[in-house]
MIVEX-515720 format. One line per field, with one value per residue: x, y, z of N, C-alpha, C in turn; chain; residue number from 1; residue in three letters. Coordinates in Angstrom, 3 decimals. Layout:
! residues N
n_x	(X; ...)
n_y	(Y; ...)
n_z	(Z; ...)
ca_x	(X; ...)
ca_y	(Y; ...)
ca_z	(Z; ...)
c_x	(X; ...)
c_y	(Y; ...)
c_z	(Z; ...)
chaine	(A; ...)
num	(NUM; ...)
residu	(ALA; ...)
This chain:
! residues 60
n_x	(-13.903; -11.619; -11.761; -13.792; -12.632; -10.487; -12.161; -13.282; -10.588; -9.864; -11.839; -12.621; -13.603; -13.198; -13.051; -12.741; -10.444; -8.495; -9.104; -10.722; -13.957; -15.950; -14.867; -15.819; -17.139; -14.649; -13.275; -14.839; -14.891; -12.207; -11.383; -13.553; -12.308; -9.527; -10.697; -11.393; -8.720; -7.644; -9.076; -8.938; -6.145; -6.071; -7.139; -5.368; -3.340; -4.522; -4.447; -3.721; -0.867; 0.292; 3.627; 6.910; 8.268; 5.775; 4.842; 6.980; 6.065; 3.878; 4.882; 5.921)
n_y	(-41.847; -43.362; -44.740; -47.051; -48.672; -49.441; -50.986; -52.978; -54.653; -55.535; -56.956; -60.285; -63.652; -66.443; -70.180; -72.824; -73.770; -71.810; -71.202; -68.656; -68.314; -67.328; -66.851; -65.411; -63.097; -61.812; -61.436; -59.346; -57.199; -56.380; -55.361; -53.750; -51.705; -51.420; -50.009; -47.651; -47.016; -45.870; -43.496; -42.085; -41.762; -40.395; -38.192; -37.218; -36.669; -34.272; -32.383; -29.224; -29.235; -27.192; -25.706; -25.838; -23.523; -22.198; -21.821; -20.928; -18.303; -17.661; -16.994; -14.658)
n_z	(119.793; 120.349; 121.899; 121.345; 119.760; 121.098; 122.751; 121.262; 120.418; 122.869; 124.043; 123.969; 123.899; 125.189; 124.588; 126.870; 125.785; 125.805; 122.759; 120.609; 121.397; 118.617; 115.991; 113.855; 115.064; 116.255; 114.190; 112.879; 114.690; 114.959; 112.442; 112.815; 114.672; 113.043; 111.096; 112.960; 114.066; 112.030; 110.738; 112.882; 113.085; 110.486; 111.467; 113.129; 111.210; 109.793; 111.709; 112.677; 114.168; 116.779; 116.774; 118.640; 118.261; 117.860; 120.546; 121.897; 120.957; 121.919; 124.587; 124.674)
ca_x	(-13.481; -10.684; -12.446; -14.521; -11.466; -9.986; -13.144; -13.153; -9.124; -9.839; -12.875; -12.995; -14.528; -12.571; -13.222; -11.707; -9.151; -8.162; -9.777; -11.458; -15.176; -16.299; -14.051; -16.158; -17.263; -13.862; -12.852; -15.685; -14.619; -10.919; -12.013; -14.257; -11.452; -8.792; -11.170; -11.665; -8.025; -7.472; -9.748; -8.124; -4.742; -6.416; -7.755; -4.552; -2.317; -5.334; -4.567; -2.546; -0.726; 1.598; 5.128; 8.009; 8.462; 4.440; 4.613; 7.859; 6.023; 3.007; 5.282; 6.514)
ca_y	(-42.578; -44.638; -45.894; -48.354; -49.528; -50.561; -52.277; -54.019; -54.687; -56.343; -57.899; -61.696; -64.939; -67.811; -71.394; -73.192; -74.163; -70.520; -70.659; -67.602; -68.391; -67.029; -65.940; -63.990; -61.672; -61.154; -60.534; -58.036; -56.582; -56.235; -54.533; -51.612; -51.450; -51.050; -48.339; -46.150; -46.330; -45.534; -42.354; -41.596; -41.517; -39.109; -36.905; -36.337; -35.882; -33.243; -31.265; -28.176; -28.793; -26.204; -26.166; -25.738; -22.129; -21.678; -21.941; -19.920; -17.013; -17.222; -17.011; -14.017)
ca_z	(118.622; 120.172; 123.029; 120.764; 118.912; 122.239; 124.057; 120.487; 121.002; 124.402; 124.488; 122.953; 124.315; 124.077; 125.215; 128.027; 125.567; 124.982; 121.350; 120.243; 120.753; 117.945; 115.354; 112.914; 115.839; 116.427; 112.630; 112.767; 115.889; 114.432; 111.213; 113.681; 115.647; 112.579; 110.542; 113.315; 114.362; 110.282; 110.912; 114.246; 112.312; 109.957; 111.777; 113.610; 110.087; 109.518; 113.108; 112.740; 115.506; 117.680; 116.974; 119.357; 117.692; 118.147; 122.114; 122.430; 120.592; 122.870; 126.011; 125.049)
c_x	(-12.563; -10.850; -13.219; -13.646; -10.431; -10.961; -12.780; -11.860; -9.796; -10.961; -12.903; -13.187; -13.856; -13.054; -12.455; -10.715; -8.189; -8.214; -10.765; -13.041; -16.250; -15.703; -14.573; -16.636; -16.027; -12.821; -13.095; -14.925; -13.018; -10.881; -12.799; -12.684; -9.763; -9.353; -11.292; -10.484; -7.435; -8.226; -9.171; -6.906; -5.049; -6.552; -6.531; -3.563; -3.479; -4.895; -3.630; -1.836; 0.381; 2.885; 5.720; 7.618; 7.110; 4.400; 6.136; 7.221; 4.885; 3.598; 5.782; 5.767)
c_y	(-43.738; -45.332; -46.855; -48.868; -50.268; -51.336; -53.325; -54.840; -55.702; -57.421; -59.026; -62.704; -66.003; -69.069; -71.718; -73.844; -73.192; -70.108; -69.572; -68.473; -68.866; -66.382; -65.231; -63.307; -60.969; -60.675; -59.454; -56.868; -55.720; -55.553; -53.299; -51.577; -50.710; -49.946; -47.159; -46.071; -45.684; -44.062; -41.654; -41.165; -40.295; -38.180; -36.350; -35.727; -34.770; -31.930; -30.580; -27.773; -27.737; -26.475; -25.889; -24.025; -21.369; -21.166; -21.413; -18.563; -16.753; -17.136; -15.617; -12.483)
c_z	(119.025; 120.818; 122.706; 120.165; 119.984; 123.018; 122.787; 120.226; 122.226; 124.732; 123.498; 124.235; 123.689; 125.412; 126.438; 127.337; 125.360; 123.238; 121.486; 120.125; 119.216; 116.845; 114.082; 113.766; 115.981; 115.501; 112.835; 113.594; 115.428; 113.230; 111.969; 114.082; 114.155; 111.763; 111.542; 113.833; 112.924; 110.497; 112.339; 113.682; 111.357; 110.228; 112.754; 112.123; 109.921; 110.295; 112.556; 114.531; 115.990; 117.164; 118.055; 119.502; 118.136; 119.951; 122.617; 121.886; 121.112; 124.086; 126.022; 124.950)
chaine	(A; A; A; A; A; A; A; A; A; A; A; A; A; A; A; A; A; A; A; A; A; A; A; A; A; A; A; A; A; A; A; A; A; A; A; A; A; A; A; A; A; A; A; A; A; A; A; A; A; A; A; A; A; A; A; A; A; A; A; A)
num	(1; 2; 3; 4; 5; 6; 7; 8; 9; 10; 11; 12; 13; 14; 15; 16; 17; 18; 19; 20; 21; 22; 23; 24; 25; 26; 27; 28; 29; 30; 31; 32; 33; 34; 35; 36; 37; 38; 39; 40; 41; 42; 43; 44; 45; 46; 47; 48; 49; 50; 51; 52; 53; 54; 55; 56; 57; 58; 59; 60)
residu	(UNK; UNK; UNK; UNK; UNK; UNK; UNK; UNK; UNK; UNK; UNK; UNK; UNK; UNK; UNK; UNK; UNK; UNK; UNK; UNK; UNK; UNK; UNK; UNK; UNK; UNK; UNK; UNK; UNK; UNK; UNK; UNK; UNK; UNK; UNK; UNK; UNK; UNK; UNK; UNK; UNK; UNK; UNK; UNK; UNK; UNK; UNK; UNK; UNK; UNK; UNK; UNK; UNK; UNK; UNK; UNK; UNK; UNK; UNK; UNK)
């Protein structure tokens, strides 16, 4: 999931003036890249993760 939201993050094409190429690819690109870190963010508030308390009461 987050490995396409960073190639799309990193990868742009810009001129030899350092202008963006193409700047509706890299709208586009910036829009994937902000929904799936928007679903990445979700799906961690979703996780039930471990507490502190959780992983002292499996040690013992």
């Amino acid at each position: 999931m987050f490995d396409s939201a960073f190639d799309a993050l990193r990868s742009a094409q810009v001129n030899r003036f350092g202008v963006y190429a193409d700047t509706s690819i890299r709208y586009r690109d910036l829009i994937a890249a902000r929904d799936e870190i928007a679903a990445a963010i979700e799906a961690m508030k979703a996780t039930d993760w471990p507490t502190n308390a959780d992983y002292d009461a499996a040690e013992q």
